[in-house]
N, C-alpha and C positions, 0 to 999 in steps of 0.2 A: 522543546525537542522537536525534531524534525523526523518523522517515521515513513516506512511504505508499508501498507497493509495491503498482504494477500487475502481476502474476503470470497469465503464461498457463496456464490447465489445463484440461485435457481427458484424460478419464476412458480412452480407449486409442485405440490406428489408426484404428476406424472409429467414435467419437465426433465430434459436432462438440468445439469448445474456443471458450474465451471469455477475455478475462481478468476474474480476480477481484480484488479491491481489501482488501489487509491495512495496519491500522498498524503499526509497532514502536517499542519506544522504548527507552532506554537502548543504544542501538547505541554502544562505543566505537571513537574515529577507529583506532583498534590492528587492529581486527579486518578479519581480512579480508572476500570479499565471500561465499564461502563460509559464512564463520562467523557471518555473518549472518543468512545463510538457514537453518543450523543455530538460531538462534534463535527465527525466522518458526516452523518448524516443531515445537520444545519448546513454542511455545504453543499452538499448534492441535493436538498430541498432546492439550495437560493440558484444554481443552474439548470435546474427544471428537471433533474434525474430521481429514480425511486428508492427513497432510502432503504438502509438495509435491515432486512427485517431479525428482532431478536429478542427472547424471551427474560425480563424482569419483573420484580414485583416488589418485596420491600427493599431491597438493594442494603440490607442488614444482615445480612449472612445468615438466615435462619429459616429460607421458606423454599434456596435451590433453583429456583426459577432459571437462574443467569447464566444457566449450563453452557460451555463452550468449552474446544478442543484449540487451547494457543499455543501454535508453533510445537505439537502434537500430543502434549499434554495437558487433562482434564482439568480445568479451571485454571490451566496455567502454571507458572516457574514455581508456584511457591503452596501452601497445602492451602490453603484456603477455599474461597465460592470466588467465582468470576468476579462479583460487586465487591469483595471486598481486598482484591488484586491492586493494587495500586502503580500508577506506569515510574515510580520509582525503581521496580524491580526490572524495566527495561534502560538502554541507554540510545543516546543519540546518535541517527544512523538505524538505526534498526530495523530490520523486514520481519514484521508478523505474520503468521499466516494464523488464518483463525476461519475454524469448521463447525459443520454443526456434530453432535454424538453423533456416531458412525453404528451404528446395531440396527441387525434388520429387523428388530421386534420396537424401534425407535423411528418410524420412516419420517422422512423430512417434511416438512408442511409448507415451507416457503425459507429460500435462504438459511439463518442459521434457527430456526423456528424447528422443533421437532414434535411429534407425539407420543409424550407419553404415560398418556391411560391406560399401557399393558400394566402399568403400577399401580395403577388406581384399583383398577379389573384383580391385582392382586390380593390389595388391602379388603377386597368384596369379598374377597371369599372365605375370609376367618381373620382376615385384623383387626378383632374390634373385639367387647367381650360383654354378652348379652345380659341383660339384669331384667328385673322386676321395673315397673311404671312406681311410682310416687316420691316421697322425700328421700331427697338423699343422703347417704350413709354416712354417718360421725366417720370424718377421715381417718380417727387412731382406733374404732372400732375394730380392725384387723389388725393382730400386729403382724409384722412383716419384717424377719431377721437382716439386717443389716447388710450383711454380705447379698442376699437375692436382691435387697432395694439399689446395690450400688451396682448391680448385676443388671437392673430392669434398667435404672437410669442411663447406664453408661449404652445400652441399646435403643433406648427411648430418644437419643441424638438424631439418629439418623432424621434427614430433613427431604429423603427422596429426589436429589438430584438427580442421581442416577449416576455420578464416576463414575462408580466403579462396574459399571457395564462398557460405560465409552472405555475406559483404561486394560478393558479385557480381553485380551487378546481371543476367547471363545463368545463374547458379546456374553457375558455370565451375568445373571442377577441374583445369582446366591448369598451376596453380604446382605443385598438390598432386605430380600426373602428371612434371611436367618435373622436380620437387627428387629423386622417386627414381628417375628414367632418368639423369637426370644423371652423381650422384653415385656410381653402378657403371659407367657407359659410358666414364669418363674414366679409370676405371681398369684398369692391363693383365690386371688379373685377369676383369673386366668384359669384356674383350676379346671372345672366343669367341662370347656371347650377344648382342653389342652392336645388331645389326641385329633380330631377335627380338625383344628385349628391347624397343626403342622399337617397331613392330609391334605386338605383341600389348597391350601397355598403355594404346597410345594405343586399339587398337580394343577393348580391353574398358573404357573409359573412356565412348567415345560408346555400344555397348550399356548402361549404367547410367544413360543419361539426360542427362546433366548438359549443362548449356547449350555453349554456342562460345564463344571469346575472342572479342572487340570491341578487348581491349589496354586497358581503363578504368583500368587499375593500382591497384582497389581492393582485388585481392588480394594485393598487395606491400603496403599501406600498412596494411592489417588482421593482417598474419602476425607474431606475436608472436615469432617466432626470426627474422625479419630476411632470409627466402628474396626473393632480385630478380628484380624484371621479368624483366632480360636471360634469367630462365635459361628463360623460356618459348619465345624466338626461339631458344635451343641447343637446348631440344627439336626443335622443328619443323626447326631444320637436321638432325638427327640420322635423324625420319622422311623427311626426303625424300631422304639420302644411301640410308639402310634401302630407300625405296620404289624407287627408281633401280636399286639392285645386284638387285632382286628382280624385277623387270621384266627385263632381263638377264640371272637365272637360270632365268625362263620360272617363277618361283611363281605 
C-alpha cells in the first residue's frame, strides 16, 4: 500500500507543532500501525531527518503505551490499542492523519509523545490497598462472591491508556478514575481504605485538571479493554456514600 500520513510534530512542551505531511509506500496489510511508523521513520533516518517521536512498550495490547489520535479517533477505526491496529483496517490511497491525546492535563512532550503522570499522581493517592509486611496471604483465605470478583476483574482491565480522556469531548478522566476505585472498593480487602480511597482520587483527579462528565459515553466507546459507563455512576455512588460518612465523622 501506498499511504500519506499527516503527522503532528512539534519540537518539545513549549514549541508550537504543526502537522507535517510524509509519503510511504510498500506498507503491507500484515503490519501493524506501529510498524508502520517504524518504517515512516527508517526513512527519514536514511535522509538525515528526525524521526518521529512516539510512545511504545510491549506492543501487545496490554501496557497502553501506543496511545494515538488516527484520523480523530483514540487508537483508531477499530476498538483496540494503537499496537494492535493492523494497516489492514486501512486501504490504498489513504491519508492518515495521526496526533498526539489532545487534554490539557495530557501536555505534549515532543511530537506524538505526551505526559501522563497526572495518572500515575492519581493511582498515588489511593490505588493501591495497604497491608501488613510478611508472608503473604493463602489466596482463597478470603472468599470473595463471585458476582464482586467478576465486578473487580472486569474493572481490573483497564491498562491506563488514557481514551477515554483523548475521546472526551470535556478532556474527562472519570472511566479512567472510576475502573481503579472500583476494582479495590468491591473488594474485602479493599474494605479498610474504601472511603479514602474514592476521596482522595477523585479529588486528586479535579487538582490535575481534567474536564467533568457530561455522561457523552465517548469514553466507554473509545476504551479498548471494554471498561462501562455504568462503572462511572458506581463511582460517584461510592463518593457520596465516602462524602456522607465524612460529614458525620466531622472530617
Amino acid at each position: 500500500m501506498k499511504l500519506t500520513l499527516r503527522v503532528w510534530r512539534q519540537k518539545n512542551a513549549n514549541s508550537p507543532g504543526a502537522m507535517a505531511t510524509y509519503d510511504v509506500d510498500g506498507i503491507s496489510t500484515d503490519m501493524s500501525f506501529l510498524e508502520m511508523l517504524d518504517t515512516l521513520n527508517e526513512e527519514l533516518i536514511l535522509k538525515g531527518e528526525e524521526p518521529v517521536a512516539f510512545d511504545h512498550d510491549c506492543r501487545e495490547g496490554i501496557c497502553g503505551a501506543c496511545s494515538l489520535v488516527i484520523n480523530g479517533d483514540a487508537h483508531g477505526p477499530e476498538r483496540t490499542t494503537t499496537c494492535q491496529l493492523h494497516m489492514r483496517s486501512f486501504s490504498d490511497g489513504d491519508i492518515i492523519d495521526i496526533e498526539p491525546w489532545r487534554a490539557s492535563a495530557f501536555p505534549v512532550v515532543k511530537d506524538l509523545v505526551v505526559d501522563r503522570s497526572a495518572f500515575d499522581r492519581i493511582i498515588q493517592a489511593g490505588g493501591y490497598i495497604s497491608v501488613p509486611t510478611g508472608a503473604a496471604p493463602e489466596a482463597h483465605a478470603t472468599p470473595v462472591p463471585k458476582p464482586d470478583a467478576d465486578f473487580a476483574f472486569e474493572h481490573a482491565e483497564c491498562i491506563g491508556c488514557g481514551a477515554c480522556v483523548a475521546a472526551c469531548p470535556n478532556g474527562s478522566a472519570m472511566l479512567f478514575t472510576s475502573a481503579k476505585i472500583n476494582h479495590l472498593n468491591v473488594l474485602p480487602q479493599g474494605a479498610p481504605e474504601r472511603e479514602t480511597r474514592v476521596l482522595d482520587m477523585v479529588g486528586q483527579m479535579d487538582d490535575e485538571g481534567f474536564g467533568g462528565c457530561t455522561l457523552t459515553g465517548e469514553c466507554a466507546t473509545a476504551c479498548p479493554k471494554g471498561i462501562p459507563l455504568p462503572s462511572i455512576a458506581a463511582m460517584n455512588k461510592e463518593w457520596l456514600r465516602a462524602t456522607r460518612k465524612a460529614k458525620k465523622v466531622g472530617r
